[in-house]
C-alpha positions as CSV (number, residue, x, y, z in Angstrom):
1,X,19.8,-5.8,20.6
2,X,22.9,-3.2,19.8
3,X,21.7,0.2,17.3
4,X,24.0,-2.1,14.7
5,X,24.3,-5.6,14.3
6,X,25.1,-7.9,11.1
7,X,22.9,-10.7,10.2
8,X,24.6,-13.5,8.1
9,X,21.1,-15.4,6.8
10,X,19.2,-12.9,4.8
11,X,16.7,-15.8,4.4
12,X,15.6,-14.4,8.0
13,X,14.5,-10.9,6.7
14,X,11.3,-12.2,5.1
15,X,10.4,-13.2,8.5
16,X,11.3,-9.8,10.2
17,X,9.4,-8.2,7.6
18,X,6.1,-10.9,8.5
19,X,6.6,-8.9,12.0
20,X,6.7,-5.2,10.7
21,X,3.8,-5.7,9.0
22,X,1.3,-7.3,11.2
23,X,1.4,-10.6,9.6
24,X,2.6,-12.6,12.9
25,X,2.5,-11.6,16.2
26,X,1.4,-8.4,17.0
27,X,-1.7,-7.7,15.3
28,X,-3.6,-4.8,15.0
29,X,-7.1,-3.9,16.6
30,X,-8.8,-1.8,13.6
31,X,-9.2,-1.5,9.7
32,X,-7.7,2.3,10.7
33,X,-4.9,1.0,13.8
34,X,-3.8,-1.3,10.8
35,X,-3.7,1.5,8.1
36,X,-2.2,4.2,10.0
37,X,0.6,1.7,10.8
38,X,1.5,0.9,7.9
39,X,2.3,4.6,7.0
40,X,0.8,3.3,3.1
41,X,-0.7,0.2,1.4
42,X,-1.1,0.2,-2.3
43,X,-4.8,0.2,-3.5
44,X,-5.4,0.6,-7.2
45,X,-6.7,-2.7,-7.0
46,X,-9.8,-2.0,-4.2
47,X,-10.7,-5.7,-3.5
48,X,-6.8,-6.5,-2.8
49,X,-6.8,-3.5,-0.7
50,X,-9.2,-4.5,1.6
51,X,-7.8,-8.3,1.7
52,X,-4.7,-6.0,2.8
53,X,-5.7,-4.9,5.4
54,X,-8.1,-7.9,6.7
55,X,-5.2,-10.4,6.4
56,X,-3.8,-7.9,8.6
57,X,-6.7,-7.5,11.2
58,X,-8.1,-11.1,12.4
59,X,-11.0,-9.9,13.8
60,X,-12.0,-7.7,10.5
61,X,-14.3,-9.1,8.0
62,X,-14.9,-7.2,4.5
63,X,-18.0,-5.4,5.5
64,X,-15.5,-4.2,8.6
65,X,-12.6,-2.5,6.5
66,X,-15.6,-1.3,3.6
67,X,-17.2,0.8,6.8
68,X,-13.7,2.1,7.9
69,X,-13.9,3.5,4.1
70,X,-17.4,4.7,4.5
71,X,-16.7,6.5,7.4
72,X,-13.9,8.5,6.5
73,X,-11.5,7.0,8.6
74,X,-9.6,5.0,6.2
75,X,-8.9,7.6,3.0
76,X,-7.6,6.2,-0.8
77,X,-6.1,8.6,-2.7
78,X,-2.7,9.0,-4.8
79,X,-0.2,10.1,-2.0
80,X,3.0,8.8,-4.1
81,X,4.2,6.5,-7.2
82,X,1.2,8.0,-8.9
83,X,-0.3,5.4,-7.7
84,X,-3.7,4.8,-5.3
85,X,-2.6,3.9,-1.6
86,X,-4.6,3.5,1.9
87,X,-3.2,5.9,4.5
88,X,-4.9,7.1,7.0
89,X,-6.6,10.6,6.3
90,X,-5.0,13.3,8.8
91,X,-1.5,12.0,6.8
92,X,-2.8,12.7,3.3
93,X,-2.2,15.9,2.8
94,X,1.2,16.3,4.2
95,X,2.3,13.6,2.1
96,X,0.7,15.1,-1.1
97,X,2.8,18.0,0.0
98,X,5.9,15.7,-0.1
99,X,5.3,14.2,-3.3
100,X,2.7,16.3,-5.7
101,X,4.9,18.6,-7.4
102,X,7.4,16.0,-8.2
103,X,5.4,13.6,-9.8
104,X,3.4,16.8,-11.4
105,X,7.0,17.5,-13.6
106,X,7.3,13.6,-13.9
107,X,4.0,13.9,-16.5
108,X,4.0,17.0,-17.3
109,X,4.9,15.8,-20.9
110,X,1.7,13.2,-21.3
111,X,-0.5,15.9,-20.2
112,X,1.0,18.2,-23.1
113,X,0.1,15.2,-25.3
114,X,-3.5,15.4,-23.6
115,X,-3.5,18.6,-24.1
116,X,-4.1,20.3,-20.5
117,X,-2.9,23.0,-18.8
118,X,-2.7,24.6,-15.4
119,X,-5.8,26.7,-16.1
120,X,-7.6,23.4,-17.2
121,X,-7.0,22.1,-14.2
122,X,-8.2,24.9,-12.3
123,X,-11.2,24.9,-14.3
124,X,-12.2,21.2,-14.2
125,X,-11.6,21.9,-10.0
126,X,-13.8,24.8,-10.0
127,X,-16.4,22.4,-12.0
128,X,-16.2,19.6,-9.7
129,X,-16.0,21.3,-6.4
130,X,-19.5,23.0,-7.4
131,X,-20.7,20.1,-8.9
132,X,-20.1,18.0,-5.4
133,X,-21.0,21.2,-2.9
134,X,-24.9,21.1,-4.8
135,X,-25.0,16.9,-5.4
136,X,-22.5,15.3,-2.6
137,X,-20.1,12.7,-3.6
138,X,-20.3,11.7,-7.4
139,X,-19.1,8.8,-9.3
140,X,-16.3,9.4,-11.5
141,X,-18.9,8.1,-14.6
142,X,-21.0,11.0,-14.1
143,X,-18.0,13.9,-12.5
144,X,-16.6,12.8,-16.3
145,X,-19.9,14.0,-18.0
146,X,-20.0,17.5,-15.8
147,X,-16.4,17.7,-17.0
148,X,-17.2,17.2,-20.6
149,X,-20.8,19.5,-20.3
150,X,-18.5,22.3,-19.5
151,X,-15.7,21.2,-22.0
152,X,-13.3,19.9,-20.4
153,X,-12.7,16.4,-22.3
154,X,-12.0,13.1,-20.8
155,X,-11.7,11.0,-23.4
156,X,-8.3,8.9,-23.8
157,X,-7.3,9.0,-20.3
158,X,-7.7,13.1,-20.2
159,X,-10.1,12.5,-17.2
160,X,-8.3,10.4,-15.3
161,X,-5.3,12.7,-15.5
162,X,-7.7,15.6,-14.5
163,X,-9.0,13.7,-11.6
164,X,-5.3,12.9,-10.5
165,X,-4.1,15.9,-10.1
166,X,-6.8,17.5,-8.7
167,X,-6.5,15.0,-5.8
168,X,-3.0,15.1,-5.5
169,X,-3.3,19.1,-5.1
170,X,-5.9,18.3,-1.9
171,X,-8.9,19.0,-4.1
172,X,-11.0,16.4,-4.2
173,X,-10.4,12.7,-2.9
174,X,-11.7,9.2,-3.0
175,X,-14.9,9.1,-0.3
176,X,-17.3,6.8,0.2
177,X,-18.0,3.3,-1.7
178,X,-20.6,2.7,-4.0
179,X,-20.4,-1.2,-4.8
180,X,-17.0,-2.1,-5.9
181,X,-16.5,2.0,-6.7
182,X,-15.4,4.6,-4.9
183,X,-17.1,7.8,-5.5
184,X,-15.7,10.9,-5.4
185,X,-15.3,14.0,-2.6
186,X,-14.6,17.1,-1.9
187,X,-10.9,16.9,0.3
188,X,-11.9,19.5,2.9
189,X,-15.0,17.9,3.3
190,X,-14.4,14.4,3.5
191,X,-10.9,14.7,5.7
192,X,-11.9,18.2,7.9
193,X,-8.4,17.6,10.1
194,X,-5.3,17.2,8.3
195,X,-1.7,17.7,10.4
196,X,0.8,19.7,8.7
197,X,4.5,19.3,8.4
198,X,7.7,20.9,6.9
199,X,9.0,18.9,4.4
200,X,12.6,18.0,6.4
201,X,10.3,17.0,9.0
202,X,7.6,14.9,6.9
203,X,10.3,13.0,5.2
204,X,11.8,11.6,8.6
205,X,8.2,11.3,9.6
206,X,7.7,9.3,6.1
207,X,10.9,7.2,6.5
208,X,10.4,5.9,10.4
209,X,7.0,4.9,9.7
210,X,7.9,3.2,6.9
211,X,11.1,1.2,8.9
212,X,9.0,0.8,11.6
213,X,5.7,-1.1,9.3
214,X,8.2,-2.4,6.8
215,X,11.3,-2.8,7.7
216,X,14.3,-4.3,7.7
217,X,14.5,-2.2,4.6
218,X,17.1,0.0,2.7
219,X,17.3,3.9,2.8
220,X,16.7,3.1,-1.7
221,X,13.7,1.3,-1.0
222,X,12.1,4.2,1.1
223,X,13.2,6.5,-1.3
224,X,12.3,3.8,-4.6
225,X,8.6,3.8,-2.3
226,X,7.6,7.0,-2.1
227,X,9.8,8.4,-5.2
228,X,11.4,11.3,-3.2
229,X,15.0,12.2,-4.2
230,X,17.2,10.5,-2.2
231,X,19.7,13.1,-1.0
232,X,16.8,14.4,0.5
233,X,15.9,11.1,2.2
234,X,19.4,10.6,3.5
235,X,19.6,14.2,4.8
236,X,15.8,13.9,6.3
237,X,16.8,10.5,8.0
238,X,19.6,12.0,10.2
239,X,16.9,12.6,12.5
240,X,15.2,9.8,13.1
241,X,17.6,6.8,12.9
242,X,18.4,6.8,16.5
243,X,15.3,5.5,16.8
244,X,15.8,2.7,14.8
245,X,18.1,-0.4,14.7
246,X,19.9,-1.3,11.5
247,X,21.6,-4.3,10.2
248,X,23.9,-4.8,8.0
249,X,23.1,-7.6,5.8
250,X,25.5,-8.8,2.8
251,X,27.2,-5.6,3.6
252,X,24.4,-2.9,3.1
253,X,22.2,-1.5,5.7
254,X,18.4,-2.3,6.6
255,X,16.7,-0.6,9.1
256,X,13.9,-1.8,11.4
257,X,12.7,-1.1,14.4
258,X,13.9,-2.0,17.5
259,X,10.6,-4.0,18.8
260,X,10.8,-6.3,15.9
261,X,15.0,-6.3,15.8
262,X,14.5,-7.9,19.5
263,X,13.3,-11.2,18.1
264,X,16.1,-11.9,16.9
265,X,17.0,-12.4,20.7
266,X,13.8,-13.5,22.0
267,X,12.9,-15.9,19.4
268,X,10.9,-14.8,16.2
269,X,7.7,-15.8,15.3
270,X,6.6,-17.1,11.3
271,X,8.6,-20.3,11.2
272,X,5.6,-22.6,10.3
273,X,3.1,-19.5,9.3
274,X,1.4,-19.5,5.5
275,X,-0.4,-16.5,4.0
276,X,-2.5,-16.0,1.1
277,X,-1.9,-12.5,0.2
278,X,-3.7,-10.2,-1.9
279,X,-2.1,-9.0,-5.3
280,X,-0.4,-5.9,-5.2
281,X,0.9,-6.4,-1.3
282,X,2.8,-4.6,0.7
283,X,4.9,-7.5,1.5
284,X,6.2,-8.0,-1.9
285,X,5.6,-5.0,-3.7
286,X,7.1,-2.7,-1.0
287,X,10.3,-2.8,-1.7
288,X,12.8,-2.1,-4.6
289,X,15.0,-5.0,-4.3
290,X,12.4,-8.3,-3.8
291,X,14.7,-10.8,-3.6
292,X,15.0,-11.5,0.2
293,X,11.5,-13.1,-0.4
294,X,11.0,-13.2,-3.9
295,X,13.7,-15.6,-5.9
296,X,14.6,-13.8,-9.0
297,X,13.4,-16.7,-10.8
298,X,10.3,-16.6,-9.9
299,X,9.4,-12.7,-10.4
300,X,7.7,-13.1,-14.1
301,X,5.2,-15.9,-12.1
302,X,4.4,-12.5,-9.8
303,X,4.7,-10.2,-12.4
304,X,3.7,-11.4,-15.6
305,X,6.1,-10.2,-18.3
306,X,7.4,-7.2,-15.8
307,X,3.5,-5.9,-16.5
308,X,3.2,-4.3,-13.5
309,X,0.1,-6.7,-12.7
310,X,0.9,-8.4,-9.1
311,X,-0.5,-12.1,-8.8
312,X,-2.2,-13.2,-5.1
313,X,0.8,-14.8,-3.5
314,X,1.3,-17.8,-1.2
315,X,4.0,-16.8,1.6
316,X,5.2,-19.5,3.5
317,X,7.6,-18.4,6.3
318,X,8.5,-15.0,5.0
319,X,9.5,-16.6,1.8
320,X,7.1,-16.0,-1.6
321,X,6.7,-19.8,-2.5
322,X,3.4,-19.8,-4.9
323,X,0.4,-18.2,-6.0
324,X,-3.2,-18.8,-5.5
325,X,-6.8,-18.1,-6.6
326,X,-10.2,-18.4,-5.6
327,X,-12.2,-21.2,-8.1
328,X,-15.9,-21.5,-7.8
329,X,-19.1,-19.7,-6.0
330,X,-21.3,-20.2,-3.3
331,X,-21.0,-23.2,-0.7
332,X,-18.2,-24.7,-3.3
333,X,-16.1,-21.8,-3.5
334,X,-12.4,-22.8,-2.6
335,X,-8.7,-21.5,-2.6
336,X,-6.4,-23.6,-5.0
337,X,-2.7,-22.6,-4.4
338,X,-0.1,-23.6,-6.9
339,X,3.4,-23.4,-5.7
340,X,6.4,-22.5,-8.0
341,X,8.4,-25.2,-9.6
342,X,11.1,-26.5,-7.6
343,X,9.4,-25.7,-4.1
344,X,8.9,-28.3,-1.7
345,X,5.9,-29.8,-0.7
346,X,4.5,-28.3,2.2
347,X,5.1,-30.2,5.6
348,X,1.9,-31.0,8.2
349,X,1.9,-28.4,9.9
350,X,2.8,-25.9,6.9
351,X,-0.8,-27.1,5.1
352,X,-2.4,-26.8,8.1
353,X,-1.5,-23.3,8.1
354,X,-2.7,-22.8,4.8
355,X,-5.9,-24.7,5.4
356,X,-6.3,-22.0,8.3
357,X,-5.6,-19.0,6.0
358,X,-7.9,-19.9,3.4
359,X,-10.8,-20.5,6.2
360,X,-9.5,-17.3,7.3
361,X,-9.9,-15.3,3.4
362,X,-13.6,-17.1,2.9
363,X,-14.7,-15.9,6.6
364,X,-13.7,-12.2,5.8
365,X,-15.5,-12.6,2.2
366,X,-18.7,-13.5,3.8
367,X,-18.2,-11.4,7.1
């Protein structure tokens, strides 16, 4: 396919994206193949997270991506949005580079209303980093009680703020589970090798990873992604987007790259493929603009009220056409789907997809 080509049925991105992301034909090997591919993969809701990424691996059960975590070779931490992500943990800490100091000045006015300043933070880093260097890893409950021993409060979301920022400056960092929680590490510990970039050069790194896992996709929904400015983004792209196809689409540019852009030629796969994705997916929630697979219609069913809460969804050939949820326990435990108004019932060989994907989510749970 040409560097530039138009594409006159957007209906067909949802389908390229299925591609980018792992969800049809390629797949990948590993919990930490699939991570590092994707560049990022929201995570502030853990058991979504590693639904993310076994959706995304077929031959990964739960206790598969849980060990990836163990080991250190899948990190969580807050590399952007001020939000928790998956990324794989020599990329951390360039990222947090990237996008720390930003979204420092973005709160700096609720942590005047919580009342703490740099030298709190330095404090409550000096606690916690001899706290885990005599103890090991430590659950947030009880790194909450060292920080109030030594008075450093945490009540009304004071702790949380403290622990933020000292993971986004590459102090400490989500480590090893406990149960459904994650506790608690010191960085240079937990990830020993980190690569380092200059920032020109980690932003074009940033933005053809992100093409490349999630594309086609706009230079504003990189820059919405990852909430660097986007002068910088455009300036920082320059580099890379030889490597990268783009296509215009309703007269704006998406970019994607050029593995995936060949099926339009070759023939691209998804046509009769259903998945039951996690809340909180990269496949809907990676972008600014939704609506190539998300009718506008249908957002508040996704997103309840705009409250930032994102339902499991049911994605039938690249297009968002339901939700779903898990009902029951034990041998009777099934997956009941309920499609969006309006949406038309699912052919034969559509529900035999999603027969095969919710097989597929109640073999990871139990593997």
């Amino acid at each position: 396919m040409a560097a530039h080509a138009s594409l006159r049925d957007r209906r067909i991105v949802g389908r390229l994206r299925l591609a980018s992301q792992r969800l049809v034909g390629e797949a990948a090997a590993t919990a930490p193949d699939l991570v590092r591919w994707m560049t990022a993969m929201q995570a502030q809701d853990l058991q979504a997270a590693l639904w993310a990424v076994g959706v995304r691996v077929p031959a990964a059960g739960l206790a598969d991506v849980r060990a990836a975590i163990d080991a250190g070779t899948v990190a969580r931490s807050w590399p952007m949005r001020g939000t928790l992500h998956l990324v794989a943990p020599e990329d951390l800490g360039w990222m947090l580079e990237l996008t720390a100091e930003r979204l420092t000045k973005s709160i700096a006015g609720r942590h005047r209303q919580l009342e703490i300043t740099w030298a709190d933070i330095e404090k409550a880093r000096d606690i916690a980093l001899e706290h885990i260097s005599a103890e090991g890893p430590v659950s947030r409950a009880e790194l909450f009680r060292v920080f109030d021993a030594a008075g450093q409060p945490t009540q009304g979301q004071r702790g949380i703020h403290l622990l933020g920022s000292l993971c986004r400056h590459g102090w400490l960092v989500l480590g090893p589970l406990s149960g459904n929680q994650q506790l608690i590490a010191a960085f240079e510990q937990w990830i020993p090798e980190s690569r380092s970039l200059g920032r020109e050069e980690g932003i074009a790194e940033f933005a053809l990873r992100y093409f490349r896992s999630h594309g086609p996709a706009t230079l504003r929904d990189f820059a919405w992604w990852t909430q660097l400015p986007l002068t910088e983004v455009r300036a920082a792209f320059e580099s890379v987007r030889g490597e990268l196809v783009e296509l215009e689409i309703e007269g704006a540019g998406y970019w994607l790259s050029p593995d995936v852009a060949a099926l339009l030629d070759s023939g691209l796969p998804g046509a009769r493929s259903v998945h039951l994705l996690p809340g909180f997916d990269e496949f809907v929630l990676g972008y600014t603009d939704r609506s190539a697979v998300l009718a506008p219609e249908h957002s508040d069913l996704i997103v309840p009220g705009g409250n930032g809460v994102f339902k499991k969804t049911v994605v039938a050939a690249g297009k968002v056409v339901g939700t779903w949820a898990l009902q029951g326990s034990g041998p009777g435990t099934a997956v009941v789907p309920e499609l969006f108004d309006g949406t038309a019932t699912l052919g034969p060989a559509a529900q035999a997809a999603l027969t095969k994907a919710a097989r597929r989510y109640l073999a990871f749970l139990a593997a």
